[in-house]
C-alpha positions as CSV (number, residue, x, y, z in Angstrom):
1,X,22.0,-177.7,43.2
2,X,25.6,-179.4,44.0
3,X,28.5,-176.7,44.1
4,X,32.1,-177.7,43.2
5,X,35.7,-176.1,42.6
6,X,37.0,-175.4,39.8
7,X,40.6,-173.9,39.5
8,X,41.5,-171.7,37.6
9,X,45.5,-171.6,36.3
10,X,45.4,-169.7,33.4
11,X,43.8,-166.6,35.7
12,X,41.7,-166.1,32.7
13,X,38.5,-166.2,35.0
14,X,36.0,-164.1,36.8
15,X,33.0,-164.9,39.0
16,X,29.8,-164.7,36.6
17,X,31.8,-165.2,33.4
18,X,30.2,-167.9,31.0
19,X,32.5,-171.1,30.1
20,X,31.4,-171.9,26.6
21,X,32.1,-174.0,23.8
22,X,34.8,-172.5,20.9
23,X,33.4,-173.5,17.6
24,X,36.3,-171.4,15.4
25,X,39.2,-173.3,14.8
26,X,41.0,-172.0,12.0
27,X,43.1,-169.9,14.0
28,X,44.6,-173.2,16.0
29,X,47.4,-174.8,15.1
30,X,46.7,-178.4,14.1
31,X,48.6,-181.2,14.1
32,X,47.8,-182.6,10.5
33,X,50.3,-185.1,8.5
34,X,51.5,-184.2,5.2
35,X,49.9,-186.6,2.2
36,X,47.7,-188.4,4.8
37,X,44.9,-185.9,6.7
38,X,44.9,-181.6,6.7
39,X,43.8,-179.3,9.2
40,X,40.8,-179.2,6.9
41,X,40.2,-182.8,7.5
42,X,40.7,-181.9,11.2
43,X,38.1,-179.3,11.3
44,X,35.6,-181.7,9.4
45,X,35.8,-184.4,11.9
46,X,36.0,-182.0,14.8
47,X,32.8,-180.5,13.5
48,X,31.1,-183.5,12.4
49,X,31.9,-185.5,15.9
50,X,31.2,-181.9,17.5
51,X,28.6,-180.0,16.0
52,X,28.2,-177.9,19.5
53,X,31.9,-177.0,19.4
54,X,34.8,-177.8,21.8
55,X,36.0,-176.9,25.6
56,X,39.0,-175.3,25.7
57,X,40.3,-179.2,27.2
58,X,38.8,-180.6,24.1
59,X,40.8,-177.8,22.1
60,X,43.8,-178.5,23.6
61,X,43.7,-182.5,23.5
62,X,41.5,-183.2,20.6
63,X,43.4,-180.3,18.0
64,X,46.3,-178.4,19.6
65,X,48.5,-181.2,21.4
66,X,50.6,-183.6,19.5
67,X,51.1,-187.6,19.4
68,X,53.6,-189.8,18.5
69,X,53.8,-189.0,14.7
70,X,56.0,-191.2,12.1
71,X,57.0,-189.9,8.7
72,X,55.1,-191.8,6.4
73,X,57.1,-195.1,5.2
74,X,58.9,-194.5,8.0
75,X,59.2,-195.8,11.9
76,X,60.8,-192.4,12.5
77,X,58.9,-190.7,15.3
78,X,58.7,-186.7,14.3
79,X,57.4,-185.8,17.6
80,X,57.4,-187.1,20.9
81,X,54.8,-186.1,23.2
82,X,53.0,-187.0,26.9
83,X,50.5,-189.5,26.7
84,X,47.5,-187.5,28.2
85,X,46.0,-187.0,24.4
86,X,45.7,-190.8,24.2
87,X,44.3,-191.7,27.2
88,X,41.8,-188.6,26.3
89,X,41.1,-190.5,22.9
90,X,40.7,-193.7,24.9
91,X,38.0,-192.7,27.1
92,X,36.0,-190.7,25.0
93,X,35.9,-194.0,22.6
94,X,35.0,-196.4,25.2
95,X,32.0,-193.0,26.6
96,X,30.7,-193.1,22.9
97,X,30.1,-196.6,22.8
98,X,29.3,-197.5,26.5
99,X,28.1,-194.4,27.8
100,X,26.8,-192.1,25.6
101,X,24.8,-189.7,27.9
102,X,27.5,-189.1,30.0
103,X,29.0,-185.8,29.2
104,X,32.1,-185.2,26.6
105,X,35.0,-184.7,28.4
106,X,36.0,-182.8,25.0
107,X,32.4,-180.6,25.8
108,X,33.1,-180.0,29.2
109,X,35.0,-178.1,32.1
110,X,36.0,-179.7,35.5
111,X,35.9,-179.1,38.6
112,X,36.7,-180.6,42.6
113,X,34.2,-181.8,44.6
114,X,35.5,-181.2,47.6
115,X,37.6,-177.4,48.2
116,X,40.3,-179.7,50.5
117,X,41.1,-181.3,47.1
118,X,40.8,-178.0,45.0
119,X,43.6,-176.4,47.2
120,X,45.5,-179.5,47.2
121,X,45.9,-180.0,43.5
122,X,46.1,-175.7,43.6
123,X,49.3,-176.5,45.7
124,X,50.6,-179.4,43.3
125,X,50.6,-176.7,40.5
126,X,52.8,-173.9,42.5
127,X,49.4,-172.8,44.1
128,X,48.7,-169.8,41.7
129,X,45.8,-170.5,40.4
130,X,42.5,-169.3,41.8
131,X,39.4,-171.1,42.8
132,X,35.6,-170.7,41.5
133,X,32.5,-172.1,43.1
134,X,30.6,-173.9,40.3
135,X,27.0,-175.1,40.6
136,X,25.4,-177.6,38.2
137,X,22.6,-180.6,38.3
138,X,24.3,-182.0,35.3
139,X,27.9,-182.7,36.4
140,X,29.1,-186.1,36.0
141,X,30.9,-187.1,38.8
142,X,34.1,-189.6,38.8
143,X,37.3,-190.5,40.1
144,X,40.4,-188.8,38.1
145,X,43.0,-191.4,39.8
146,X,41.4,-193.9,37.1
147,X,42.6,-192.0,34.0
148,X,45.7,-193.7,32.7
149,X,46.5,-195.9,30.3
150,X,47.1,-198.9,32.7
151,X,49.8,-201.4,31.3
152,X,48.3,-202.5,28.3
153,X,45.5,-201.0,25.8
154,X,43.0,-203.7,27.2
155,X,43.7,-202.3,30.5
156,X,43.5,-198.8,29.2
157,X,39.6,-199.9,28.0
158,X,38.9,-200.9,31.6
159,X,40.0,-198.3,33.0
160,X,38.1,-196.0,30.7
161,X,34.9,-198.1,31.3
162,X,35.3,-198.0,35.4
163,X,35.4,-194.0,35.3
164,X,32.3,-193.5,33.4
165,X,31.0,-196.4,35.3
166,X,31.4,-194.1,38.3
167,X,33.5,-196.9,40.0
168,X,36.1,-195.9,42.2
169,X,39.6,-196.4,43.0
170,X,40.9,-197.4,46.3
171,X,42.4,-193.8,46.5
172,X,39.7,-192.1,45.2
173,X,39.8,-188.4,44.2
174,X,36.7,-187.7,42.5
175,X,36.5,-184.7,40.1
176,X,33.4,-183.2,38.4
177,X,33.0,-183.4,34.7
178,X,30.7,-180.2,33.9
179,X,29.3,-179.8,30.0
180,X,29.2,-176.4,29.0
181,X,28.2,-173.8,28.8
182,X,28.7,-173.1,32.4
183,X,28.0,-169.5,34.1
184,X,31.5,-169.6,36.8
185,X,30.2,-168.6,40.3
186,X,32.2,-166.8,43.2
187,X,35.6,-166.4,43.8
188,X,37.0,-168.7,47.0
């Protein structure tokens, strides 16, 4: 069985500890927009798209994090936000339609493939975070350099398509896309 790194930053992990998927979402904030969806709706969509439940990645990009939102009638924006929900939105379209037996990002953890680039992208982040040995038959595995929006939405689709095509960038740094639930091995 293949064994990868996955890094842990919110030192919330422990060797033999079981990654799961969070099916309660009342107690998350939701971005909702008043007079057009509510956190109700939210939860319904989640739950119908998700019946399994969430990662906490799918939490945090499908629920918790916010978009560009306009008042309605408006051209206002409300809130500003980074652009990682979008491209998140964007490739889990194009993996429903193309390729639907690769694994949710939204249903899944992630992990290095190599422990060279699991200390690296430790050290990008203020190296605090600790590293777990995770072994699975079912991780997908593909090259995170490919997810961004590119420069237009068409490019965004390719992009998306080439990364659950398992093609590769010239730079690649591959990362493994793990579905859950996932039992976290030893401590590095």
């Amino acid at each position: 069985m293949p064994t990868y790194f996955h890094l842990d930053r919110t030192n919330k992990a422990s060797a033999n500890m079981r990654f799961g998927l969070e099916t309660e979402f009342t107690k998350i904030n939701i971005w909702s927009v008043q007079g057009l969806y509510s956190q109700n709706d939210a939860i319904k969509r989640v739950l119908q798209l998700y019946p399994e439940g969430l990662s906490s990645h799918g939490l945090q990009y499908l629920l918790s994090e916010g978009i560009v939102i306009f008042f309605p009638g408006t051209r206002t924006p409300q809130r500003i936000t980074h652009t990682q929900p979008m491209i998140e939105a964007i490739f889990e379209m194009v993996r429903r339609a193309e390729f639907p037996s690769r694994p949710s990002r939204m249903q899944s953890m992630f992990a290095w493939c190599s422990l060279t680039d699991a200390r690296q992208f430790n050290m990008e982040g203020g190296g605090k975070g600790a590293i777990y040995e995770v072994s699975s038959d079912d991780a997908f595995v593909a090259d995170q350099n490919l997810l961004f929006l590119g420069g237009s939405v068409i490019g965004a689709y390719e992009l998306a398509r080439k990364y659950w095509a398992a093609e590769n960038s010239e730079n690649q740094k591959l990362e493994a896309v793990i579905p859950l639930p996932q039992i976290i091995g030893n401590a590095i």
